[in-house]
N, C-alpha and C positions, 0 to 999 in steps of 0.2 A: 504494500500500500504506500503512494508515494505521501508527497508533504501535502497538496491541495488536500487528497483525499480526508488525509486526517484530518484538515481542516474544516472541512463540510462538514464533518463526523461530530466532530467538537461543537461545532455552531449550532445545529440540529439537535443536540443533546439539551441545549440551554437556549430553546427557543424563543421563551417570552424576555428576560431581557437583552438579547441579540438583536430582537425586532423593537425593542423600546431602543437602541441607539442609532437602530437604521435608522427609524423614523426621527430624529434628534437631529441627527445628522442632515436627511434629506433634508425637515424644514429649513434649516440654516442656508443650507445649499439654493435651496428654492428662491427665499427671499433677495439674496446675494445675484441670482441669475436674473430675476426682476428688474431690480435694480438696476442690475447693469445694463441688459439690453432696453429698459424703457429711458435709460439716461443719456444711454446715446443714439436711442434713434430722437429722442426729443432736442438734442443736440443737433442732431443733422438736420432736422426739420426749422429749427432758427434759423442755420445759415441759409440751408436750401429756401425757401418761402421768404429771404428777406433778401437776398443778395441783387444786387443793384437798386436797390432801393434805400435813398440814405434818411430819406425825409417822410412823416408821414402828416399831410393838413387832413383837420378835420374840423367838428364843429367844437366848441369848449367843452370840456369835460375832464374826465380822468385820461391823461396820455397812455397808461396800461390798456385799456379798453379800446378805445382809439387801435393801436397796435393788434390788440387781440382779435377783433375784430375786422379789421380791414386786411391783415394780412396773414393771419392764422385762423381766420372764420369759426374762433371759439365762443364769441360773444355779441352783444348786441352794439348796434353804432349808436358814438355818442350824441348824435342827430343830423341835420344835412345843413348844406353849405350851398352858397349862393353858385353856378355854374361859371356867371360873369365874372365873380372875384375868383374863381379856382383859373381862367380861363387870365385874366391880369397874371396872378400869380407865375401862369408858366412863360408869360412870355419874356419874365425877368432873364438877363443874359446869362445869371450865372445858374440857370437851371438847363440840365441836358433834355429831360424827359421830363414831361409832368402830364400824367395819365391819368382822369376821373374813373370812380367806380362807382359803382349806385348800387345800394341792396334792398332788399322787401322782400323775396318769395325765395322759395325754397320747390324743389320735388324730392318726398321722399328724403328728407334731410339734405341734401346737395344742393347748396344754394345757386341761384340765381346771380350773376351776374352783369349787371352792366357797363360795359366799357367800349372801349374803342383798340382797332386793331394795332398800335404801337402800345399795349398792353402783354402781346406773343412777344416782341423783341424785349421788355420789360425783361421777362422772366427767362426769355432764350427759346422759348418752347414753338414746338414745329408741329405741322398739319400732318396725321398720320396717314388720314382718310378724307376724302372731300374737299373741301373748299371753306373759308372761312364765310361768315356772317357779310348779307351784301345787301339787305333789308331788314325789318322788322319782322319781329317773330322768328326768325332765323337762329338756331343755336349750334356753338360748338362745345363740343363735352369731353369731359375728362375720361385717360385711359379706364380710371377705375369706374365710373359711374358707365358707362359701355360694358363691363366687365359683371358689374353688378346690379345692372337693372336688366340688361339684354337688349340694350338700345342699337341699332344700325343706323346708318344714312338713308335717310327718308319716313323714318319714326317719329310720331309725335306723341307728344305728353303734353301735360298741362302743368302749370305748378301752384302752389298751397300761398296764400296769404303771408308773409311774416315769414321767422323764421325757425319756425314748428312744423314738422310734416302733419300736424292736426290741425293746421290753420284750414279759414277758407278755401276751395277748391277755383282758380278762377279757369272754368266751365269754356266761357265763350272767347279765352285770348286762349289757344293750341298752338304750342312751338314744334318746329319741325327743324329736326337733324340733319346738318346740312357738311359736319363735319366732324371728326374723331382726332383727337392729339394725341400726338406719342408720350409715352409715360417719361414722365419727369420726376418722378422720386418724389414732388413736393406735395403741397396741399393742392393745386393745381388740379392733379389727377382728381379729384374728388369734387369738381366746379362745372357748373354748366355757362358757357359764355354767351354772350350778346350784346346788340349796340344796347345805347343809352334810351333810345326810344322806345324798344319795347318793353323796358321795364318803366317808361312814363305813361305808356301807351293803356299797358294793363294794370294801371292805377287810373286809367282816366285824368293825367294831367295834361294840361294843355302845351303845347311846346311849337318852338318852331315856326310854320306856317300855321297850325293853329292856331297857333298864340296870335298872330299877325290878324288873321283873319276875325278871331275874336274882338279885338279892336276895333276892326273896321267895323263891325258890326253893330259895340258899344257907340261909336264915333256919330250913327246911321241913326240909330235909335235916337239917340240925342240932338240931333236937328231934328229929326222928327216931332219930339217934344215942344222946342221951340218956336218952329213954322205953328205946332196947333195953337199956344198957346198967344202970338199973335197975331194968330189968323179970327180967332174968338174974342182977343182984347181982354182976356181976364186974367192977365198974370200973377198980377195980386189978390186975387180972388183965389188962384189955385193955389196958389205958396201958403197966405191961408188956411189956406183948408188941409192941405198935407200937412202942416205944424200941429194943427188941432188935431186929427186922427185919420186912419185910415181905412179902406173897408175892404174886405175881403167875402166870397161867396162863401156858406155852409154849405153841407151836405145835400141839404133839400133849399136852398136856393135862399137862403136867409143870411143878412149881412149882416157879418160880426166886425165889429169895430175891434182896431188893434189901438193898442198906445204906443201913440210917439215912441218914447224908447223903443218897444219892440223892432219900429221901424226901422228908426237909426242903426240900433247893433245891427239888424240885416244886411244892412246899406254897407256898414264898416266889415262886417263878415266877407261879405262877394266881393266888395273892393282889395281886402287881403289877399284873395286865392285868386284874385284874376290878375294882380301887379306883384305876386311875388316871385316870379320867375322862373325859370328852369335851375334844377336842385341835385346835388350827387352828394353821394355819402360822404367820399373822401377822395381827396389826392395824390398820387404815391408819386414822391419829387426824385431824380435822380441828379444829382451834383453836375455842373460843367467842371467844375474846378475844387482842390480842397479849401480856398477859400470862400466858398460858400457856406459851409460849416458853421461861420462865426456871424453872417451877416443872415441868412434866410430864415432862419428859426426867428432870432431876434425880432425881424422884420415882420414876421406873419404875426407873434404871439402882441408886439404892444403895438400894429399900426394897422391891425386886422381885426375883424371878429371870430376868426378863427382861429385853433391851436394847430403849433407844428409840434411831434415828437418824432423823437427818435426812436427808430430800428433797432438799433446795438445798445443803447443804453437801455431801453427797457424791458429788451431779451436778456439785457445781461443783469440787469433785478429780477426778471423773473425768476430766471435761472438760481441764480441766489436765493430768492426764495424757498424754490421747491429743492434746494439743493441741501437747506438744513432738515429737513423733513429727513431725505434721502437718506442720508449721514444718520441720524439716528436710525433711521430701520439697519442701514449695515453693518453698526456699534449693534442691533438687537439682535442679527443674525450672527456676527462673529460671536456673539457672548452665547448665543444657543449652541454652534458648534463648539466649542469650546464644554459646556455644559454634558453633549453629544461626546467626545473625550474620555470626560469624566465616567461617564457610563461605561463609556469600552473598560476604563482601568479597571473599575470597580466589578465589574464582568468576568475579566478573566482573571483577577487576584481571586475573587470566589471561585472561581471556575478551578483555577490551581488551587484550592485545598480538598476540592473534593476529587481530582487525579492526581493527587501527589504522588498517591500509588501506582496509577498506571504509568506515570511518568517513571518512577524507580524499576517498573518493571522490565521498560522500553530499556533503560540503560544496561538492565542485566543481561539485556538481552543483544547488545551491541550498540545500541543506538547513542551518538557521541551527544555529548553536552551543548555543543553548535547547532546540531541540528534538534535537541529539545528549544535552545534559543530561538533559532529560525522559524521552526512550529509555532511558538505564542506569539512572535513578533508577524510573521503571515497573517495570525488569524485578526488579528488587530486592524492590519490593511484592506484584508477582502470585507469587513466587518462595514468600516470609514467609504471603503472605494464604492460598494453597494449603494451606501446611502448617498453618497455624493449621484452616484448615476438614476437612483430614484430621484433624486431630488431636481435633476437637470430636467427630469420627463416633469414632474408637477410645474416646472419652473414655466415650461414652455406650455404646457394646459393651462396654467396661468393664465397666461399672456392672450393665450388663443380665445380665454373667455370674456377677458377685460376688452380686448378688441373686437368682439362679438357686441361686447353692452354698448362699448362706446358711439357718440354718433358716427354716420357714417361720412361728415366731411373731415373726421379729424381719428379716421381709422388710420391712422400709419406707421403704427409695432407690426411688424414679421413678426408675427409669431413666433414660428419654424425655422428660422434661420440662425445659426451656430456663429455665437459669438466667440472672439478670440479667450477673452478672457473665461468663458465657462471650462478650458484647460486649467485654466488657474485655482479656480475653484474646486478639482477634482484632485489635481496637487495638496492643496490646500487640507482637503478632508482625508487624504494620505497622511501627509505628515502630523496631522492629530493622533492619526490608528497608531501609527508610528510612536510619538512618543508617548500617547496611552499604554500601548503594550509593552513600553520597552521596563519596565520595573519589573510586573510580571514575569519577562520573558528573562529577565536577569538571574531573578528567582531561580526558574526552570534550569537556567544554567548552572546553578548551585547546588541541586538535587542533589542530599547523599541519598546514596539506596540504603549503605549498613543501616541508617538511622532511621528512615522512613520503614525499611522491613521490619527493623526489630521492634518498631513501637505497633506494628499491625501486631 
């Protein structure tokens, strides 16, 4: 029987706490594999989903949100911003790119986009399929949202109110796939893109030649007013009379008088939504020069009504944030394997008093004192190495079920893909087994037989 053998033999015999240190072991191991692979794919998703982008305008608010929001689509925007001042804004010389986005709707979690086509050269990203967006209602969609809804080129959907897959359904605006992007590693893959219009379009804003047209129309109306009003001679008589009240049909043909105020706020309500503009979320600024840095932020946050922040600065507090988090669960896991350790010694020091005997018997029997060392020190490693490699398997079911719950615009953990450092980790619960058993195994070295026989 060679050294494995006995070693299975051994572990088998003292089942229950064998499997109380695997499992000690794997948790440690687990949380340790989480850890690492959610920190660095969350890592590579900052640089990726931010790079060229030095500046982010928005409306005032929190700049974390602002950022999370516009350019990791984990949150809500912190409101909108006038088009005309984003459209000033880029024409400053020392901005290279300055790209509007607009959000409101979602399908199925995957938001909605609005933008314009130097928003692909923004990010680098290439048409994989089809053609990009060349009217309204027109979308281009992310590798994963193709991958994960089953969309082709010339599929349509509809999308949801806001930015809930439970929102409103809007029924009567259907976008049609007009093209597919190559998978970019970013958050990107998980967006559905389009101009500006169709997401004003399917809010019913006015914009554009609307907009224009609507004027005309206000402009139409109001000489019309005029002409009646002295073509009748009673000017004063109707001003008047609109000051005093106004009248409105009921249901069955009976006029209800309004008050004044009611009228006025009307009057101020339609007057706001028909002069306030064309409106985008946000602005994603790309630098001409690194002297931009010190003058553009400054410029937007005190001679603007809107906020600039930063990319790097507020990645790199988030980061910081969720990085003391991090830090304590990997201080929880080290301190579990460690824990995991302790069970192996405490394992096989009991485990050698109740074979002291068979061990004196192996030596009468040839077996050299090295190889009874080698015996407890093995079973210590296949003990450690076990639960580290259960543990790799939980680590990654983890992973697979966190990114199952998560939404799906901000699915971006591989699950399944083999991190460098999970080697580390499997070393790592090695040299635990290792120096757990190595007292034990010192012991076993030490075995007399005269004295263990003669006290049987």
């Amino acid at each position: 029987m060679n050294t494995l053998q006995l070693v299975w033999k051994n572990i088998t015999q003292q089942l229950g706490s064998t499997l109380l240190s695997i499992l000690l072991t794997a948790f440690g191991v687990a949380i340790l594999c989480v850890i690492y692979i959610t920190g660095d794919a969350f890592e590579k998703q900052l640089t990726n989903n931010s790079k060229n982008i030095d500046l982010v305008v928005g409306a005032k608010g929190s700049p974390l949100q602002l950022i999370l929001s516009s350019l990791y689509h984990v949150d809500n925007p912190t409101g909108n911003i006038a088009l005309d001042e984003a459209r000033k804004l880029g024409s400053n010389p020392f901005i290279e790119f300055a790209v509007p986005i607009s959000l409101g709707d979602n399908f199925k979690g995957h938001r909605l986009i609005g933008t314009e086509p130097s928003y692909l050269d923004l990010y680098e990203l290439k048409v994989g399929e089809g053609k990009v967006w060349s009217k309204a209602f027109e979308a281009l969609i992310g590798s994963d949202v193709a991958s994960k809804r089953g969309l082709r080129i010339g599929d349509t959907f509809n999308t949801a109110h806001g930015l809930s897959a439970d929102g409103h359904v809007h029924d009567e605006h259907p976008f049609h796939v007009v093209g597919i992007l190559e998978k970019s590693n970013s958050v990107v893959d998980n967006l559905i893109l389009c101009n500006l219009e169709s997401v004003w379009d399917v809010h019913g804003i006015a914009h554009g030649e609307e907009s224009h047209d609507h004027d005309k129309q206000d402009h139409a109306h109001e000489h019309d007013r005029h002409a009646h009003q002295d073509h009748e001679g009673t000017v004063e008589a109707q001003d008047h009379d609109d000051e005093s009240h106004s009248h409105v049909h009921g249901g069955d043909g009976e006029i209800v008088a309004e008050k004044p105020s009611d009228v006025f706020i009307k009057s101020i309500g339609e007057d706001m939504l028909n002069h306030r503009g064309e409106e985008v979320t946000a602005l994603l600024v790309k630098y001409a020069s690194p002297a931009a840095m010190g003058i553009i932020p400054r410029l937007v946050n005190q001679s603007t009504d809107m906020q600039a922040a930063s990319p790097a600065i507020e990645s790199t507090r988030l980061f910081s944030l969720l990085g003391v988090g991090l830090d304590s669960l990997a201080i929880l896991a080290y301190v579990i394997m460690v824990i995991a350790g302790l069970s192996v010694f405490i394992s096989l020091y009991n485990a050698l008093k109740e074979r002291k005997y068979d061990l004196a018997v192996m030596r009468s029997m040839g077996a050299s004192q090295t190889k009874l060392f080698g015996l407890v020190l093995v079973e210590g490693l296949v003990i450690t190495c076990i639960g580290g490699l259960v543990g790799l398997l939980f680590g990654h079911f983890s992973l697979y079920l966190i990114n199952q719950q998560a939404s799906e615009s901000a699915g971006f953990i591989e699950a399944f893909r083999v991190n460098s450092k999970e080697l580390f980790l499997i070393l790592a619960a090695c040299i635990i087994g290792f120096l757990a058993a190595l007292i034990p195994a010192v012991r076993a070295y030490n075995t007399s037989i005269s004295t263990i026989l003669s006290d049987k």
